[in-house]
C-alpha positions in Angstrom: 29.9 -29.7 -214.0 32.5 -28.5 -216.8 33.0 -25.0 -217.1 31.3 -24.4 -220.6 27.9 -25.8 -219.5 28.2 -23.2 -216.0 28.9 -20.5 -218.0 25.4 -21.4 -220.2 23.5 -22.6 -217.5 20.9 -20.0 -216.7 20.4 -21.0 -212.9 24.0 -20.2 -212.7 25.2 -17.9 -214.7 21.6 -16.4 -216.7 22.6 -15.2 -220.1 25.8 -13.4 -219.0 28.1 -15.2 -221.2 25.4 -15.6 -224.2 26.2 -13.1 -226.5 28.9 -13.0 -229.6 31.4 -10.9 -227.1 32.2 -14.2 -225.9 32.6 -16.4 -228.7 36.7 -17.0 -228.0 36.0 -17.6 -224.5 33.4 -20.1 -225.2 36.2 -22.4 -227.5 39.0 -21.2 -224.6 35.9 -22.9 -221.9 35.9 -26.2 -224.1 40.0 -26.0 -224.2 39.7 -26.1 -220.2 37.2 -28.8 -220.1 39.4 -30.9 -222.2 36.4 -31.0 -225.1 37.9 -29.6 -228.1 36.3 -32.7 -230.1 32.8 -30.5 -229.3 34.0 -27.6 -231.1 32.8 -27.3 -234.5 34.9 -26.9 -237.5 35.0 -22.5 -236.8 35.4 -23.3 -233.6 38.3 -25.5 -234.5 40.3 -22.9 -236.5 40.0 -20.4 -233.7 41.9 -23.1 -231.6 44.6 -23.8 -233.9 45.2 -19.8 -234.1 45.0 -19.3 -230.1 47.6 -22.8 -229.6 49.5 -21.5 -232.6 49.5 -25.5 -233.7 47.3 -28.1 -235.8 46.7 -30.7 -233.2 44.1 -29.7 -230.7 44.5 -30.8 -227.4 42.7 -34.2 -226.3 43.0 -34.0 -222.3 41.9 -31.0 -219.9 45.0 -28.8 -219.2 46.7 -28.3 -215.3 47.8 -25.2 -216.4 46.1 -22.6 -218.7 47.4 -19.3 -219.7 45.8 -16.7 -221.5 47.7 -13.4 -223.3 44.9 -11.2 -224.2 44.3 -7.2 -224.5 42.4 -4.7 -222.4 39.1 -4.8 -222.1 39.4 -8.5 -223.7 36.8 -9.7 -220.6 39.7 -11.2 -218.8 39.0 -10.7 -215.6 35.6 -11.8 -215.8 36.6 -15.2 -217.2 39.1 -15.2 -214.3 36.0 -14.3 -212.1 33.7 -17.3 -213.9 36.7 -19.7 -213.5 36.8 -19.2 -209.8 33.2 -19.8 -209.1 32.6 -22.6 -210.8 35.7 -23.9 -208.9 34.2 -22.9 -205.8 30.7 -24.5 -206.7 32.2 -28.2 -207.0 32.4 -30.3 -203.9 35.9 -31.5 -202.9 34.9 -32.7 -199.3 35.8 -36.9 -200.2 39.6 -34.9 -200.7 39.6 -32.9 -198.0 40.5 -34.0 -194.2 38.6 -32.8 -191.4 38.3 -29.5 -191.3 40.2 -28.9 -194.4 39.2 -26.2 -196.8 39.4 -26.3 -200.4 40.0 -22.8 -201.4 40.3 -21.2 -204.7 42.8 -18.1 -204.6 42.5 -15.3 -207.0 45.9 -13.1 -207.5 45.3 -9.5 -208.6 47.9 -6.7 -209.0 46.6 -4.3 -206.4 44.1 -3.9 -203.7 41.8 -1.9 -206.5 42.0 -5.1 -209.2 41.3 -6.9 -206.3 38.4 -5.5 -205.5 37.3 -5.8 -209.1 37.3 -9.1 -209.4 35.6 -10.1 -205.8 32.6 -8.0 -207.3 32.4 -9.5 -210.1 32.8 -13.0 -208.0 30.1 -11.7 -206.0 28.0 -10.5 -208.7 27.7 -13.9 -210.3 26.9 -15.3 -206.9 24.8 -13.1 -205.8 22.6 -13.1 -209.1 22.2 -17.1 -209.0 19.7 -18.0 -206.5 21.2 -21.8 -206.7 24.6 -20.3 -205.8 23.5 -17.6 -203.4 21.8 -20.9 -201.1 25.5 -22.6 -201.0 27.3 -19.3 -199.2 27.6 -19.8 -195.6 29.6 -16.6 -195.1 30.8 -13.4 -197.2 33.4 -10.8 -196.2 35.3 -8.3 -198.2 38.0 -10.8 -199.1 36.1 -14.4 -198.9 32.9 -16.0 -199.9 32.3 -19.4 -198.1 30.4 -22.1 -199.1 28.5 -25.1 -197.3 30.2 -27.7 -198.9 33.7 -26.3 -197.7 34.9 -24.4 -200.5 36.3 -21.0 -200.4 37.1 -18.1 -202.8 39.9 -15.6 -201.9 41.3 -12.4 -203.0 44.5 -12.1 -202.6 47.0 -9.6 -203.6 50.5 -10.9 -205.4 52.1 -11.9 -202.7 54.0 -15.2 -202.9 54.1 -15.3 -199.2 50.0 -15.2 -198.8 49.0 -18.9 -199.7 51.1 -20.7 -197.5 48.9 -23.5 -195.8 46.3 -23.7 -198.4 44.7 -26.7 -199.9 43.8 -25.1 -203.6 41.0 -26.5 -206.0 41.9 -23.5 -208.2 44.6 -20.6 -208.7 44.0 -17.4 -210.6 46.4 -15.1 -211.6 45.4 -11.7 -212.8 47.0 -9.4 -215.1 50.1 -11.6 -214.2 52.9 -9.3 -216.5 51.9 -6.3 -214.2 52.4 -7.7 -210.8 55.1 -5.5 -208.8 58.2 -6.2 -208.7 58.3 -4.3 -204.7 59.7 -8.2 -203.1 60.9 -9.7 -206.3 62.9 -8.5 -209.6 60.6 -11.5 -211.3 56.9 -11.9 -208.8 55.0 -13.6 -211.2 57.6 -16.5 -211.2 57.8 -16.5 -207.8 54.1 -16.8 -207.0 53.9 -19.0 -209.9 56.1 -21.7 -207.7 54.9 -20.7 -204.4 51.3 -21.5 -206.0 52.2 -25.2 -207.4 52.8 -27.0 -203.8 49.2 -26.1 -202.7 47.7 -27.0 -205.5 48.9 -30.6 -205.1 47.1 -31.9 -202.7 43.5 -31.2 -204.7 45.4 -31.4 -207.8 44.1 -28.0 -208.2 45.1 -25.8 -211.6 46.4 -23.0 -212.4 44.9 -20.5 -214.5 47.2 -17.2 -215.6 46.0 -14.5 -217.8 47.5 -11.2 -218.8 47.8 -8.2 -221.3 51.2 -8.7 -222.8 54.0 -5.8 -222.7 57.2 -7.3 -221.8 59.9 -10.2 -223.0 60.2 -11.8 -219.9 58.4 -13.1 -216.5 55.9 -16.4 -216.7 54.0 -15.5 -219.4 56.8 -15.0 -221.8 58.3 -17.8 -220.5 55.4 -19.9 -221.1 54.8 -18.8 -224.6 58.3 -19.9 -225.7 57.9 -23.2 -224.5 54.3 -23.9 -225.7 53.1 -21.6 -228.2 53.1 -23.6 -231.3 54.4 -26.6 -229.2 53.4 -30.5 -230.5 50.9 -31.8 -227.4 
């Protein structure tokens, strides 16, 4: 299922993404599901402003990433993003006794625990998803059909091993820089191996506050870019 009809399907999700709040992550949801041709002509213009270009996109991006202020709902999008991840079956990829796990970067053990609840919230409030979970702990929510969602904090050195469907980073300009004068680079290259094998993606959204690091990087090199 793509991620704009989980986010308005009411088994799933109820009506937590209905109301106007959410209107530029509804056309952001049709970016990631490659489906810009389903936007409608308001819809459309919102695009060209958040791509800074004319031409929409015509396939489903490997790679999304997201500048957006406080309180924008970033982190639950990023929370969204990961269960639906963690609801599709990747078992004909996986060998036996192979996970697919979908790993969710956050700043600190507190942002952490942020986005797990609202992971577990949307779980937990979806009788359809609540039947798939085979096991929950304080860091991991396991699901029947071997899928996993993690919380991890930023860390390069924590997903070493993994076979990702999905990774999430949070508030990626504000990761800290304890290992690493640059860590959202580094775990932005330590991420890309794992995600190979599923041909997992890589979701990164942030507030913005500095000229430099993986989001700046990114905007230079595609903000206003030709596809």
């Amino acid at each position: 299922m793509k991620l704009f009809d989980f986010m308005h399907d009411p088994a799933l999700c109820g009506d937590g993404f209905a109301d106007a709040s959410w209107d530029t992550w509804r056309v952001i949801a049709r970016l990631y599901d490659g489906d810009a041709q389903l936007l409608t002509h308001e819809q459309q213009q919102l695009a060209r402003k958040l791509l800074g270009r004319e031409a929409l996109p015509t396939e489903a991006p490997r790679e999304l990433f997201v500048g957006a202020g406080r309180r924008s709902g970033k982190t639950r999008f990023d929370s969204l993003l990961a269960v639906h991840a963690a609801a599709q079956d990747y078992r004909s990829r996986l060998a036996a006794g192979e996970w697919a796990t979908v790993s969710v970067h956050a700043v600190d053990r507190r942002q952490a625990r942020v986005v797990f609840g609202y992971c577990r919230g949307l779980i937990e409030s979806s009788a359809v998803l609540t039947a798939e979970v085979t096991n929950a702990t304080s860091e991991a929510i396991e699901f029947a059909h071997r899928t996993r969602i993690e919380i991890h904090t930023a860390s390069f050195r924590s997903i070493r091993g993994y076979s990702l469907a999905l990774a999430v980073i949070d508030e990626a300009a504000f990761l800290p820089a304890e290992t690493s004068a640059l860590p959202d680079v580094e775990l932005y290259h330590a991420l890309m191996p794992a995600l190979m094998t599923l041909r997992g993606r890589l979701v990164v959204t942030s507030s913005l506050h500095r000229k430099t690091g993986l989001m700046w990087n990114k905007y230079r090199e595609h903000f206003g870019a030709a596809p």
